[in-house]
mmCIF file as Biopython writes it, N, C-alpha, C and O atoms, coordinates in Angstrom:
data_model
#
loop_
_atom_site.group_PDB
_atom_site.id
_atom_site.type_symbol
_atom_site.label_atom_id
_atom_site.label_alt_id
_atom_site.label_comp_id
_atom_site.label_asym_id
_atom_site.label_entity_id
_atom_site.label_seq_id
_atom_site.pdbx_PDB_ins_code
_atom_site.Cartn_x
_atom_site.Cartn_y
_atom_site.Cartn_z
_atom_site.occupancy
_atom_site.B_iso_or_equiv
_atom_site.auth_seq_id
_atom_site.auth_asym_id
_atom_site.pdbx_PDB_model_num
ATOM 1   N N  . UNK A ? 1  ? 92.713  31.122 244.496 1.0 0.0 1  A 1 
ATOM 2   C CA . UNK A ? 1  ? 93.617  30.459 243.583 1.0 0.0 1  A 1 
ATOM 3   C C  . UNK A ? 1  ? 93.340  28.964 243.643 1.0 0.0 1  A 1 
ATOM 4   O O  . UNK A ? 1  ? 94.223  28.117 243.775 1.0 0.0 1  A 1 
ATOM 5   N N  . UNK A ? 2  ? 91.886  28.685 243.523 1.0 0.0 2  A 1 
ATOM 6   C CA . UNK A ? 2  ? 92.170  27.221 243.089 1.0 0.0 2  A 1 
ATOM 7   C C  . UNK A ? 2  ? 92.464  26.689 241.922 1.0 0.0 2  A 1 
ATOM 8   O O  . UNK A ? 2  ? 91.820  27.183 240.996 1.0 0.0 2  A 1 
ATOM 9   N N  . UNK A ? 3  ? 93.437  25.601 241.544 1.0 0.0 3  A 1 
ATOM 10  C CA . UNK A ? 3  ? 93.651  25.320 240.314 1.0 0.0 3  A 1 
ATOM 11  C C  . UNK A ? 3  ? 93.359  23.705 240.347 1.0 0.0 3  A 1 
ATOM 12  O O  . UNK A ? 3  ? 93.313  23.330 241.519 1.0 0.0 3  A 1 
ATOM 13  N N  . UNK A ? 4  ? 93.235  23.079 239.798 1.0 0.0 4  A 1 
ATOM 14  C CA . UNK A ? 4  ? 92.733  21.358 239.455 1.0 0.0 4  A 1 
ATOM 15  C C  . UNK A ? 4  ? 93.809  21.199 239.423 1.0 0.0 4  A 1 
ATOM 16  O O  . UNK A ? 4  ? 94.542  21.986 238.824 1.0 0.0 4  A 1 
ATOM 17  N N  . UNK A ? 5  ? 94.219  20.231 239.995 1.0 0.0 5  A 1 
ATOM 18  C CA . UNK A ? 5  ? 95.453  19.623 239.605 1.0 0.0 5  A 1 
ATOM 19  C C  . UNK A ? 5  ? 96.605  19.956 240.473 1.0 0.0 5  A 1 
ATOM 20  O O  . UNK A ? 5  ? 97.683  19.364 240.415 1.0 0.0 5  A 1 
ATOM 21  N N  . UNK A ? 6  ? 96.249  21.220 241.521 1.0 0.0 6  A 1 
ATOM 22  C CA . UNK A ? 6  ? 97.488  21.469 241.644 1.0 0.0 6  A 1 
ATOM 23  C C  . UNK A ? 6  ? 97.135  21.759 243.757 1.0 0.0 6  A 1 
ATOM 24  O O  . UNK A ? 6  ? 96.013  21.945 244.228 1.0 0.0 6  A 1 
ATOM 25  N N  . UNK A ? 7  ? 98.287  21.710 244.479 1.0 0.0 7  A 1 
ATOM 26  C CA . UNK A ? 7  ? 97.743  21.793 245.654 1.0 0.0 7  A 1 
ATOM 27  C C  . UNK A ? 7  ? 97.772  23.094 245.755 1.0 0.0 7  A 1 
ATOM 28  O O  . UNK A ? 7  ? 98.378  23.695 244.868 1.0 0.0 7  A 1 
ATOM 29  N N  . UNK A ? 8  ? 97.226  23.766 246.693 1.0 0.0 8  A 1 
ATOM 30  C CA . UNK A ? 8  ? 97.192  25.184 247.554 1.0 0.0 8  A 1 
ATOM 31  C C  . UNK A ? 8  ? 97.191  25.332 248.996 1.0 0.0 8  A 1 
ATOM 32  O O  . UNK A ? 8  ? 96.658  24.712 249.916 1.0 0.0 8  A 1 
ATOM 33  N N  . UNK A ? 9  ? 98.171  26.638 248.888 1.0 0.0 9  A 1 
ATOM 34  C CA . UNK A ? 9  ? 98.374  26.604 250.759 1.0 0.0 9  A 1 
ATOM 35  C C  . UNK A ? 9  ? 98.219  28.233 250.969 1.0 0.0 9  A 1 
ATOM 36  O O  . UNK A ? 9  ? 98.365  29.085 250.092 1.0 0.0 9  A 1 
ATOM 37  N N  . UNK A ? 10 ? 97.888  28.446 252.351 1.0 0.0 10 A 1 
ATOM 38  C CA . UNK A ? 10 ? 97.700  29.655 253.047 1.0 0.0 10 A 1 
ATOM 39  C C  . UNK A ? 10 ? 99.375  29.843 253.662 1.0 0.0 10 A 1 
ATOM 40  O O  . UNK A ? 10 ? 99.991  28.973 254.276 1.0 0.0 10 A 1 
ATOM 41  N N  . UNK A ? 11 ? 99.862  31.156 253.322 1.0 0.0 11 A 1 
ATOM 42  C CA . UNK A ? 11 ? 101.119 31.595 253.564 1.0 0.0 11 A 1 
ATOM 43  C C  . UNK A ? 11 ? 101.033 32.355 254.453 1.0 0.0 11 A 1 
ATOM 44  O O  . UNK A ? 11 ? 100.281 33.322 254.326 1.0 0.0 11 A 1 
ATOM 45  N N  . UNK A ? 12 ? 101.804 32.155 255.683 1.0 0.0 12 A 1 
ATOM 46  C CA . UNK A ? 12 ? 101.347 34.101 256.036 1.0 0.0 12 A 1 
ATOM 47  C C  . UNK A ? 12 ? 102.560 34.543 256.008 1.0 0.0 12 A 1 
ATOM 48  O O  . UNK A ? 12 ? 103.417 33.803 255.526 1.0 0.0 12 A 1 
ATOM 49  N N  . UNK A ? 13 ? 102.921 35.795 256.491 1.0 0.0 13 A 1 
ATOM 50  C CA . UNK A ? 13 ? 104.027 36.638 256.404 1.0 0.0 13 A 1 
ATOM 51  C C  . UNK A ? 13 ? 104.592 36.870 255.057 1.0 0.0 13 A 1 
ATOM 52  O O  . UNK A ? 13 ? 105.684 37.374 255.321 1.0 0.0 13 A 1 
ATOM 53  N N  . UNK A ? 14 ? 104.501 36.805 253.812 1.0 0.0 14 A 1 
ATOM 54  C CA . UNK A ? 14 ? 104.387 36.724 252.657 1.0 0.0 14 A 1 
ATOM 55  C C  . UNK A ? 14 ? 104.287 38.551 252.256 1.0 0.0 14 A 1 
ATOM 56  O O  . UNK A ? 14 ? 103.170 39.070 252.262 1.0 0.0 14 A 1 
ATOM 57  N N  . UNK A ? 15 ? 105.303 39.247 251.987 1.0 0.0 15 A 1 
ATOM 58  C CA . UNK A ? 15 ? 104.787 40.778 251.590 1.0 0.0 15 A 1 
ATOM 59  C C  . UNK A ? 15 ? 105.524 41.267 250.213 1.0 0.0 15 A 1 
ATOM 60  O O  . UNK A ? 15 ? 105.196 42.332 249.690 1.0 0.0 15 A 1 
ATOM 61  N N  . UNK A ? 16 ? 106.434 40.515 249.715 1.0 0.0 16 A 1 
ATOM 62  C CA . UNK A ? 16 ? 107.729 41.269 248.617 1.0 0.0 16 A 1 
ATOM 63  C C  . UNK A ? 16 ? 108.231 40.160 247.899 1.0 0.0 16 A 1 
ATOM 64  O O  . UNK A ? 16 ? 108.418 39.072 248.444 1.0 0.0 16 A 1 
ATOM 65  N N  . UNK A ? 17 ? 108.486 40.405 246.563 1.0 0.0 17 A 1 
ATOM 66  C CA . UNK A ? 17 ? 109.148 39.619 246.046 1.0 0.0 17 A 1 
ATOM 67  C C  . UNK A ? 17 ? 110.305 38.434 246.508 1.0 0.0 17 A 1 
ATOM 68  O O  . UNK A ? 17 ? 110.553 37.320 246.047 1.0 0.0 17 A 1 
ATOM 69  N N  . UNK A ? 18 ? 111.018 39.395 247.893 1.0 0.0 18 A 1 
ATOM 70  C CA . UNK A ? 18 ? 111.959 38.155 248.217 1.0 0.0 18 A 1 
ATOM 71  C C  . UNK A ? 18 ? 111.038 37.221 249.133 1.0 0.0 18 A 1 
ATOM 72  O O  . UNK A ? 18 ? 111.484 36.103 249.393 1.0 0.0 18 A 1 
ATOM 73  N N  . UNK A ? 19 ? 110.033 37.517 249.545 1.0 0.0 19 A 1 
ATOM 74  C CA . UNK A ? 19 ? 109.061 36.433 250.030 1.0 0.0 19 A 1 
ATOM 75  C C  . UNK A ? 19 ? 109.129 34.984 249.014 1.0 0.0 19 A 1 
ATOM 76  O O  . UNK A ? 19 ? 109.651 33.869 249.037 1.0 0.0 19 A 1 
ATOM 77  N N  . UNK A ? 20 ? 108.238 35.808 248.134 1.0 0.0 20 A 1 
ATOM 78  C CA . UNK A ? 20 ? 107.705 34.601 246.969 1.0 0.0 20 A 1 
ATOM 79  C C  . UNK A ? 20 ? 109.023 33.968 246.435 1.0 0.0 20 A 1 
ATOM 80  O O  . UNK A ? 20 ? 108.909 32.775 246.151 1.0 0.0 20 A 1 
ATOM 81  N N  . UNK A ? 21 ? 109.902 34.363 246.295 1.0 0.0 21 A 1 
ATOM 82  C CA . UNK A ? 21 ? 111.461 33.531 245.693 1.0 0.0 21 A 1 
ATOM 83  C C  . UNK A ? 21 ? 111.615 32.721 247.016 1.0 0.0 21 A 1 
ATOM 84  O O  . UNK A ? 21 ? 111.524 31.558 246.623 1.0 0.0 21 A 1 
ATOM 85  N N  . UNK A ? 22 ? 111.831 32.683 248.618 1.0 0.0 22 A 1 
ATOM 86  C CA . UNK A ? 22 ? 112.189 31.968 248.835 1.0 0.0 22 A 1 
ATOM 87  C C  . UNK A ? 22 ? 111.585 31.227 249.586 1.0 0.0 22 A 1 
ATOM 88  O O  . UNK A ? 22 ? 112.069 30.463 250.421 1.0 0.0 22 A 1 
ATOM 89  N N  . UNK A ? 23 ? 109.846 31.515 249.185 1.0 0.0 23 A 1 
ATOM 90  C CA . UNK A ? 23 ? 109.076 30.513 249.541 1.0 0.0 23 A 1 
ATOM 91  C C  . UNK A ? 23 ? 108.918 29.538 248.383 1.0 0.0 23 A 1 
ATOM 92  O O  . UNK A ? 23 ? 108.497 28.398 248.578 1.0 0.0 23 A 1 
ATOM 93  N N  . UNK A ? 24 ? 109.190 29.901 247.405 1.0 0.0 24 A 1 
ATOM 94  C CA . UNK A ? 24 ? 109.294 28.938 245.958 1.0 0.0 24 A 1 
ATOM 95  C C  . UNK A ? 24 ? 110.665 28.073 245.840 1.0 0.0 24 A 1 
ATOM 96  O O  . UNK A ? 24 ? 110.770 27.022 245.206 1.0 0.0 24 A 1 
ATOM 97  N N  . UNK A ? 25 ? 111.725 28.739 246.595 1.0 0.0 25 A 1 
ATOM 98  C CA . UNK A ? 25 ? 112.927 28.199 246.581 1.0 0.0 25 A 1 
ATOM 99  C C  . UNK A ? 25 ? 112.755 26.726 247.577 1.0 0.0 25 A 1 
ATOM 100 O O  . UNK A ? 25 ? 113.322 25.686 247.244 1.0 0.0 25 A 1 
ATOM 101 N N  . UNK A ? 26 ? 111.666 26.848 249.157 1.0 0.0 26 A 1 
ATOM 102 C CA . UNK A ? 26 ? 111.833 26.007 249.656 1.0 0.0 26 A 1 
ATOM 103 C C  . UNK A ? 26 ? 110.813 24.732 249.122 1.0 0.0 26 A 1 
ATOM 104 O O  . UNK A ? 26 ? 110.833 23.590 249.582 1.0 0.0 26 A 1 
ATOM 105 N N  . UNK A ? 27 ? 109.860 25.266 247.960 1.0 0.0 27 A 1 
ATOM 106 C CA . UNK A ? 27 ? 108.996 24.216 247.691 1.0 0.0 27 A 1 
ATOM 107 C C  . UNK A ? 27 ? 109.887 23.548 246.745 1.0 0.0 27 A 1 
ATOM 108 O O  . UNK A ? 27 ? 110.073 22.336 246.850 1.0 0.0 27 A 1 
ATOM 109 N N  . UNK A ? 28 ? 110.507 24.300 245.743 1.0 0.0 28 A 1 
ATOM 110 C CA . UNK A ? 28 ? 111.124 23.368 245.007 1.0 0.0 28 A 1 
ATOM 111 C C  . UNK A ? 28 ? 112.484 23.056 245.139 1.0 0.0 28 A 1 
ATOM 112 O O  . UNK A ? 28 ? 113.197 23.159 244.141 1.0 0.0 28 A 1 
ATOM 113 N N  . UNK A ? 29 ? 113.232 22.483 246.816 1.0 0.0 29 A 1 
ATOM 114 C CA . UNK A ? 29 ? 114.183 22.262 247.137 1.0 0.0 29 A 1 
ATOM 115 C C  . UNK A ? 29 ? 113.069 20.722 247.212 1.0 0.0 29 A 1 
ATOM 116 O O  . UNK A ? 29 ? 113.708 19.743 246.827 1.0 0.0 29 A 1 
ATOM 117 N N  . UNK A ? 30 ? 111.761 20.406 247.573 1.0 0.0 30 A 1 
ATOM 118 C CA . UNK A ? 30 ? 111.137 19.370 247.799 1.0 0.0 30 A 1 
ATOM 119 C C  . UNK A ? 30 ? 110.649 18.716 246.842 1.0 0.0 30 A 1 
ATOM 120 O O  . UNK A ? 30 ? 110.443 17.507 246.952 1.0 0.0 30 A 1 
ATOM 121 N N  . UNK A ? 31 ? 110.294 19.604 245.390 1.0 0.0 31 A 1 
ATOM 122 C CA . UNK A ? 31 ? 109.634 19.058 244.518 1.0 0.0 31 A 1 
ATOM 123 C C  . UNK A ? 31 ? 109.924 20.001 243.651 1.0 0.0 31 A 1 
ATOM 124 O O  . UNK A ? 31 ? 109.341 21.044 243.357 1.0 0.0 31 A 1 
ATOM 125 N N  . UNK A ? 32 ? 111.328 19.293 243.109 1.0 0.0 32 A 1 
ATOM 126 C CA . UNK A ? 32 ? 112.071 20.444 242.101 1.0 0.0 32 A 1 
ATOM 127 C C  . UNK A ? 32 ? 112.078 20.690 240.876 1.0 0.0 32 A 1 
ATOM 128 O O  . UNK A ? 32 ? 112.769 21.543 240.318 1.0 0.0 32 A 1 
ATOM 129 N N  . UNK A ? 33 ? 111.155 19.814 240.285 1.0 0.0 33 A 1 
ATOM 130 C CA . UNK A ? 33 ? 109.920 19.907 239.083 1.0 0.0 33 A 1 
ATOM 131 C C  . UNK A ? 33 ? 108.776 20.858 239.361 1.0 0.0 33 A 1 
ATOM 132 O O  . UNK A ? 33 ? 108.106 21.186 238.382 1.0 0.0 33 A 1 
ATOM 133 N N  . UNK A ? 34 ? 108.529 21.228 240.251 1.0 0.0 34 A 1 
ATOM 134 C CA . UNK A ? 34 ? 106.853 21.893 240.626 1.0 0.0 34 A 1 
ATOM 135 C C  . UNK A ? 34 ? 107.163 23.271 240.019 1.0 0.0 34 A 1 
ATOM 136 O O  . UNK A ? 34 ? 108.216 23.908 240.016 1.0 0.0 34 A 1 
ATOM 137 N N  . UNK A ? 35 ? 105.799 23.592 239.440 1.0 0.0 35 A 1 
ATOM 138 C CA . UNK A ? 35 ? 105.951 25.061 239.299 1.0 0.0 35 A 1 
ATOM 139 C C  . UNK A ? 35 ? 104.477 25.639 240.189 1.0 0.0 35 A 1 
ATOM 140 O O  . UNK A ? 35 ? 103.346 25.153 240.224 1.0 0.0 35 A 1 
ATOM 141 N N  . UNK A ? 36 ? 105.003 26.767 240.801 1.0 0.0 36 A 1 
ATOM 142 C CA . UNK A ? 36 ? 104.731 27.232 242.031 1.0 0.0 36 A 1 
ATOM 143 C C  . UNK A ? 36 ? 104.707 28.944 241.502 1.0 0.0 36 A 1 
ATOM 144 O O  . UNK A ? 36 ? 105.545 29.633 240.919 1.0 0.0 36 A 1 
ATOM 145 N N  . UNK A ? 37 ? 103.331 29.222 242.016 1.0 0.0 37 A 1 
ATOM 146 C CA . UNK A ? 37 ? 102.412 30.334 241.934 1.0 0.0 37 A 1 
ATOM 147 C C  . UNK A ? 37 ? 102.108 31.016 243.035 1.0 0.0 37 A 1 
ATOM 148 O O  . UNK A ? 37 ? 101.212 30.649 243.795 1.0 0.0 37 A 1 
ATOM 149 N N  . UNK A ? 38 ? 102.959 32.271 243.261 1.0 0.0 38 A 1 
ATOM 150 C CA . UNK A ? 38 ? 102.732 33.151 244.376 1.0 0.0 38 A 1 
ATOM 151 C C  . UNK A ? 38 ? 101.353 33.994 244.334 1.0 0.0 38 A 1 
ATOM 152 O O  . UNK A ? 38 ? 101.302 34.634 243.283 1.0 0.0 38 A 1 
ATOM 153 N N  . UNK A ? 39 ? 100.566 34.131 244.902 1.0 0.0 39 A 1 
ATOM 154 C CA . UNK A ? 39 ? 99.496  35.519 245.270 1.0 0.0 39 A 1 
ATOM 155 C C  . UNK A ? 39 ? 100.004 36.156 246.023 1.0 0.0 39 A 1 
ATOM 156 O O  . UNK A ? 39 ? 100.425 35.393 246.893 1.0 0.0 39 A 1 
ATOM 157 N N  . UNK A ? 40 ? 100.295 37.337 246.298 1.0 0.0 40 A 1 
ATOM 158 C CA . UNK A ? 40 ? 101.187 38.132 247.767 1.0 0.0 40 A 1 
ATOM 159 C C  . UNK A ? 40 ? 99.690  38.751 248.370 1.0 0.0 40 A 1 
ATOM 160 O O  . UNK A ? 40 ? 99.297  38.840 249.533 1.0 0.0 40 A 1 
ATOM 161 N N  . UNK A ? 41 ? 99.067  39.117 247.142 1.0 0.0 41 A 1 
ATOM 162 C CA . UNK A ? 41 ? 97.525  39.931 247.784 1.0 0.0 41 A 1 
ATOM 163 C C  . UNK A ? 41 ? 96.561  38.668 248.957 1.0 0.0 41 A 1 
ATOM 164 O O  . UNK A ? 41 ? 96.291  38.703 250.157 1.0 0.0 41 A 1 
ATOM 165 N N  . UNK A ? 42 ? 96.374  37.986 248.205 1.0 0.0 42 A 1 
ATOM 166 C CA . UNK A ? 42 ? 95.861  36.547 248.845 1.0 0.0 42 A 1 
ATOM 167 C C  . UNK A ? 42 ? 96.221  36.017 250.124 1.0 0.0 42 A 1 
ATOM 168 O O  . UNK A ? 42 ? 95.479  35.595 251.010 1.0 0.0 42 A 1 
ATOM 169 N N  . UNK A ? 43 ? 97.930  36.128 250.079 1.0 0.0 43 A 1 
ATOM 170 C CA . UNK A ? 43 ? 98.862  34.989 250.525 1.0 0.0 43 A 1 
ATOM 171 C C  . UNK A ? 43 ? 98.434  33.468 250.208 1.0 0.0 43 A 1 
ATOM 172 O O  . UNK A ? 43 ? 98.605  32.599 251.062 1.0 0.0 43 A 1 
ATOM 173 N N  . UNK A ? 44 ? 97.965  33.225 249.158 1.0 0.0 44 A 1 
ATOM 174 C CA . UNK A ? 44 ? 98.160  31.880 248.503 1.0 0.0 44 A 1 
ATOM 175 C C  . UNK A ? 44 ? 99.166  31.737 247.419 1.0 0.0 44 A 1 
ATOM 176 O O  . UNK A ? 44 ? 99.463  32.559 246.552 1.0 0.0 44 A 1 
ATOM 177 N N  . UNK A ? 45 ? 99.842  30.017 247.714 1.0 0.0 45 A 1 
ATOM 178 C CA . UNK A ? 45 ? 100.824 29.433 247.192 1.0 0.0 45 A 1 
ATOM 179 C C  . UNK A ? 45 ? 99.936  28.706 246.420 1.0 0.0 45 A 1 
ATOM 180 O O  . UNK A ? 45 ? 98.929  28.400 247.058 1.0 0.0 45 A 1 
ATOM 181 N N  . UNK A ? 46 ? 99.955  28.135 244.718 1.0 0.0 46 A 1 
ATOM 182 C CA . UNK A ? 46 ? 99.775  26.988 244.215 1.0 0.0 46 A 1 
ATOM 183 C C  . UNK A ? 46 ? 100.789 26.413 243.463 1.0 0.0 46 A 1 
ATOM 184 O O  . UNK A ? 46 ? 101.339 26.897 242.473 1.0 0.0 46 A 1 
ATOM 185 N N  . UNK A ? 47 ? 101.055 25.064 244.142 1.0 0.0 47 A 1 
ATOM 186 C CA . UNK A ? 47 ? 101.818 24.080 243.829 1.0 0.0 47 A 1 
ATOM 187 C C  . UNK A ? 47 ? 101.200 23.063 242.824 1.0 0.0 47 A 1 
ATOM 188 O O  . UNK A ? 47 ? 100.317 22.266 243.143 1.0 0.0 47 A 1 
ATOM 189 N N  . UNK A ? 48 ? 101.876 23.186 241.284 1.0 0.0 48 A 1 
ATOM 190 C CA . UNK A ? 48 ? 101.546 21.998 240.024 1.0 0.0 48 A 1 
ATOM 191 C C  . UNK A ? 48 ? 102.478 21.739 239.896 1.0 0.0 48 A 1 
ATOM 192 O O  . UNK A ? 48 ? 103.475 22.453 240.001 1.0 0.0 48 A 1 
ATOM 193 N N  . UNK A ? 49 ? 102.374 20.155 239.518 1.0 0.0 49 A 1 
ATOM 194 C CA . UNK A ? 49 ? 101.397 19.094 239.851 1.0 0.0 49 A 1 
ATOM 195 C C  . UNK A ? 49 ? 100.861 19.218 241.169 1.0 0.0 49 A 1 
ATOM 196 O O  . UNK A ? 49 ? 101.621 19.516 242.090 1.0 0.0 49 A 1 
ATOM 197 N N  . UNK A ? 50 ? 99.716  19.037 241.359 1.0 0.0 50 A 1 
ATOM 198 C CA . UNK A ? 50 ? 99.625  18.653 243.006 1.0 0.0 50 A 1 
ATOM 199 C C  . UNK A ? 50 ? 100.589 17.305 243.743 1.0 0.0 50 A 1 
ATOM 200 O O  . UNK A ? 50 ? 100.973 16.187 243.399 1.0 0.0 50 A 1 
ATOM 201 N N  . UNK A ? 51 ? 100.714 18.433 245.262 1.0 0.0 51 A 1 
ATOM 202 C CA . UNK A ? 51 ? 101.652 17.301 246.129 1.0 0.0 51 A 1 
ATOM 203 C C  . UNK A ? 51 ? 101.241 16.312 246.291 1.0 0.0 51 A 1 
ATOM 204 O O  . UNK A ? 51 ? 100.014 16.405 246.291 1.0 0.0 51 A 1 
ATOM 205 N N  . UNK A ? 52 ? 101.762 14.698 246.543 1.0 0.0 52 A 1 
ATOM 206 C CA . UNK A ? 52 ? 101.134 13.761 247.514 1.0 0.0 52 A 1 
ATOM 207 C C  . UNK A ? 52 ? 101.473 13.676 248.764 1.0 0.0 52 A 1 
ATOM 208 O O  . UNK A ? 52 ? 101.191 12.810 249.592 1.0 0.0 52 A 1 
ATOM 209 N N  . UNK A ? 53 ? 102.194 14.774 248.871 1.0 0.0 53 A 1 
ATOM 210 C CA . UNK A ? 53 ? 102.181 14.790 250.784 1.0 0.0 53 A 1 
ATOM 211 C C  . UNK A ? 53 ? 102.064 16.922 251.019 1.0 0.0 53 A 1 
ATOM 212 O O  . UNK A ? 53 ? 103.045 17.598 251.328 1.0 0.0 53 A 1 
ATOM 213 N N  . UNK A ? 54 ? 101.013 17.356 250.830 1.0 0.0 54 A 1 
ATOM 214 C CA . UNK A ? 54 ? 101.041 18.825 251.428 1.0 0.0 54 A 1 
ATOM 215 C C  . UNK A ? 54 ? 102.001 18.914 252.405 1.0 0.0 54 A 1 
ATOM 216 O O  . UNK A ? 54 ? 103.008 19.620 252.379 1.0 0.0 54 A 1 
ATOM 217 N N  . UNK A ? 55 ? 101.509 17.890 253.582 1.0 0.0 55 A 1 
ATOM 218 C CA . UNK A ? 55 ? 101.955 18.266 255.205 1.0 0.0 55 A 1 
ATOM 219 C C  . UNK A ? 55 ? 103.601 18.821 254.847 1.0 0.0 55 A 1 
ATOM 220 O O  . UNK A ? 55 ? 104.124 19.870 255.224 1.0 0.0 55 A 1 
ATOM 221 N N  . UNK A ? 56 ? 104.126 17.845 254.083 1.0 0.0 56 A 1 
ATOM 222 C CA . UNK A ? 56 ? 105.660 17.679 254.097 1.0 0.0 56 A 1 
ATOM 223 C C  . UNK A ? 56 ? 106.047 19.624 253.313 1.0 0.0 56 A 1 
ATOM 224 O O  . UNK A ? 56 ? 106.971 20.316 253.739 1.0 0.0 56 A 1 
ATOM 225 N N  . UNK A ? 57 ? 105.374 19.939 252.527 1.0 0.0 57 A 1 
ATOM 226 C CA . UNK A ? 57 ? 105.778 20.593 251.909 1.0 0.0 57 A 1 
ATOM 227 C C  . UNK A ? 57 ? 105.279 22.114 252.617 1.0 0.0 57 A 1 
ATOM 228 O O  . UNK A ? 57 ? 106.130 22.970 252.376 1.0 0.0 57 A 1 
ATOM 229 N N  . UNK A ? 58 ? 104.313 22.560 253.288 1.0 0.0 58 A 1 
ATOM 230 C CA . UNK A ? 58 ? 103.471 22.976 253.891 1.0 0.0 58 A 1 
ATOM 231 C C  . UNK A ? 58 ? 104.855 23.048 255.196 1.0 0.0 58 A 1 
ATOM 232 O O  . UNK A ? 58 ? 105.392 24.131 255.429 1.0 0.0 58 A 1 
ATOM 233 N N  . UNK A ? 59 ? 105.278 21.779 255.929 1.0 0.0 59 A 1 
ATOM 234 C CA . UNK A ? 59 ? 106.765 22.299 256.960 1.0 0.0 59 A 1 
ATOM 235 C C  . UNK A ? 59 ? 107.614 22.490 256.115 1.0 0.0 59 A 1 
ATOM 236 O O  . UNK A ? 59 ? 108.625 22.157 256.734 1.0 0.0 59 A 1 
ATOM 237 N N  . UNK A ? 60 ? 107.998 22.842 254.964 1.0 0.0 60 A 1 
ATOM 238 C CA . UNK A ? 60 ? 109.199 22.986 254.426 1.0 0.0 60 A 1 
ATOM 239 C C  . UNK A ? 60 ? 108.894 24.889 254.289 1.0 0.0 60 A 1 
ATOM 240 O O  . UNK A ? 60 ? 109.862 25.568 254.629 1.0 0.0 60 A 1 
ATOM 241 N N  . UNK A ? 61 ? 108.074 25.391 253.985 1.0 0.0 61 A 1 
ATOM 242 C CA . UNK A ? 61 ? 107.572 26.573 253.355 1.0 0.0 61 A 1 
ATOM 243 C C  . UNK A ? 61 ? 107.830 27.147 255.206 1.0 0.0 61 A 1 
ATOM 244 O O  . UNK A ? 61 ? 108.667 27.984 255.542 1.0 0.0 61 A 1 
ATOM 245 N N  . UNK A ? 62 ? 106.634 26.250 256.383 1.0 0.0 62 A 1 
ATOM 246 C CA . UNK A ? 62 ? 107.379 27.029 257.309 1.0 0.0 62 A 1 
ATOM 247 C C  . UNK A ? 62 ? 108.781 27.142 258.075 1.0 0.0 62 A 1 
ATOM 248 O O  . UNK A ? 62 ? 109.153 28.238 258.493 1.0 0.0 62 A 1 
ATOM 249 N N  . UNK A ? 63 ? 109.331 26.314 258.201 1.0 0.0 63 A 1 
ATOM 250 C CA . UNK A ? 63 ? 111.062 25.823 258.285 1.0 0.0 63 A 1 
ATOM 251 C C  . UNK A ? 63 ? 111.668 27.345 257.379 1.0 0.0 63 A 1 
ATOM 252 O O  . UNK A ? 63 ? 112.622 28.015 257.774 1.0 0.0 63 A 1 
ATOM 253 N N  . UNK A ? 64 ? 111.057 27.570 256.436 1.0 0.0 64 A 1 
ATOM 254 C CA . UNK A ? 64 ? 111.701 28.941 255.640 1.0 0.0 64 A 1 
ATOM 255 C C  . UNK A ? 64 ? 111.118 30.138 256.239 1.0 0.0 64 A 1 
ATOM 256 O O  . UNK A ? 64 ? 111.682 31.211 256.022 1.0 0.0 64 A 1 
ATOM 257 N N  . UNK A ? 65 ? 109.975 30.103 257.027 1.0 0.0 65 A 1 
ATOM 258 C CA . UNK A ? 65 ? 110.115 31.221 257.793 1.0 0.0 65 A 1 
ATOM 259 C C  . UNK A ? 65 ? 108.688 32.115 257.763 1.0 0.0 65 A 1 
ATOM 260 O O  . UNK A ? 65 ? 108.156 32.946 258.500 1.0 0.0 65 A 1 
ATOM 261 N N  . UNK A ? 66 ? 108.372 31.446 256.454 1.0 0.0 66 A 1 
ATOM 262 C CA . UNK A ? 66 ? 106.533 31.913 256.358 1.0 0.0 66 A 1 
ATOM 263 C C  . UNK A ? 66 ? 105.799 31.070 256.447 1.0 0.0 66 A 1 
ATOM 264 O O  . UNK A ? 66 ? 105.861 30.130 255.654 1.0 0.0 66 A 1 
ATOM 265 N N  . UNK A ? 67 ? 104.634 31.126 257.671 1.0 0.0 67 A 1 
ATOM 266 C CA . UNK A ? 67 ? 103.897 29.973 258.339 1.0 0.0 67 A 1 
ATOM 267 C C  . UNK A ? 67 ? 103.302 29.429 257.535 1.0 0.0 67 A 1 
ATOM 268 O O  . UNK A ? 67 ? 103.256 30.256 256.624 1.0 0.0 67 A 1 
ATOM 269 N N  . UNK A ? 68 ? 102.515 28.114 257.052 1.0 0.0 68 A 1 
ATOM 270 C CA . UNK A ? 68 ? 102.029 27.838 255.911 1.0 0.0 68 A 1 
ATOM 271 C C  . UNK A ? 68 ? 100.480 26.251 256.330 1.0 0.0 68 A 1 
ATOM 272 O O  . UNK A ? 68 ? 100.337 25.257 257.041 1.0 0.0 68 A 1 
ATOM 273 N N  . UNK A ? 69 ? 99.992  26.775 255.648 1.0 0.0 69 A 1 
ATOM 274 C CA . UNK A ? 69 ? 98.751  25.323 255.887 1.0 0.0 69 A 1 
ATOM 275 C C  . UNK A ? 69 ? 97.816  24.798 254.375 1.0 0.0 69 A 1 
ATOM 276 O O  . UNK A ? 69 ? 97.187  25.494 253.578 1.0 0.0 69 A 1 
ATOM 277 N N  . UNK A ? 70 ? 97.988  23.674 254.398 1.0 0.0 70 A 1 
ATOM 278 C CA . UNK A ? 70 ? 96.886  23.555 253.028 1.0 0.0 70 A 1 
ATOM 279 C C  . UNK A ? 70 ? 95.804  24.417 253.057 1.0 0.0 70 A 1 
ATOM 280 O O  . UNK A ? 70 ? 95.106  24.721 254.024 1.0 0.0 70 A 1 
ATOM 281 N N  . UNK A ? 71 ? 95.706  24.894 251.561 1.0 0.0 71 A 1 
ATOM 282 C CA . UNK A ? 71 ? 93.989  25.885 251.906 1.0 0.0 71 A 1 
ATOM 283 C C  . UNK A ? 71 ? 93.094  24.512 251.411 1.0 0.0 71 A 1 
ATOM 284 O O  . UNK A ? 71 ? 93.494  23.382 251.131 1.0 0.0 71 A 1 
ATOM 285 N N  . UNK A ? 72 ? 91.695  25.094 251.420 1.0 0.0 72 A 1 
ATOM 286 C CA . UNK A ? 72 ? 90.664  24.307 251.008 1.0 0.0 72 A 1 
ATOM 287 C C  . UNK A ? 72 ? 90.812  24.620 249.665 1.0 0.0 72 A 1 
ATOM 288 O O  . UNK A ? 72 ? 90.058  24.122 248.829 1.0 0.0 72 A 1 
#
């Protein structure tokens, strides 16, 4: 899931719909304009616009409970 423009992160624990809602819930408690793209097969997140701080958003996703790291 790379997209231009937009950041991407490695999720883990990620398996069901209530995953992706409230891993989307904690990105856009941070950036509540973003629209945010689950893969469950993947476990990739993409976040558009891209972030200017991943790190921040990347601990917000794990703080919710699914571990999370910028992908390449």
């Amino acid at each position: 899931m790379t997209t231009s423009g937009a950041t991407n992160f490695l999720v883990e624990g990620m398996n069901c719909g209530k995953c992706a809602a409230r891993v989307t819930k904690a990105i856009q408690a941070q950036a509540p304009h973003a629209q945010v793209e689950v893969d469950l097969a993947s476990k990739r997140v993409s976040v558009t616009p891209a972030s200017p701080d991943p790190e921040a958003l990347a601990q917000a996703i794990t703080e919710a409970g699914y571990p999370a790291r910028p992908a390449a």
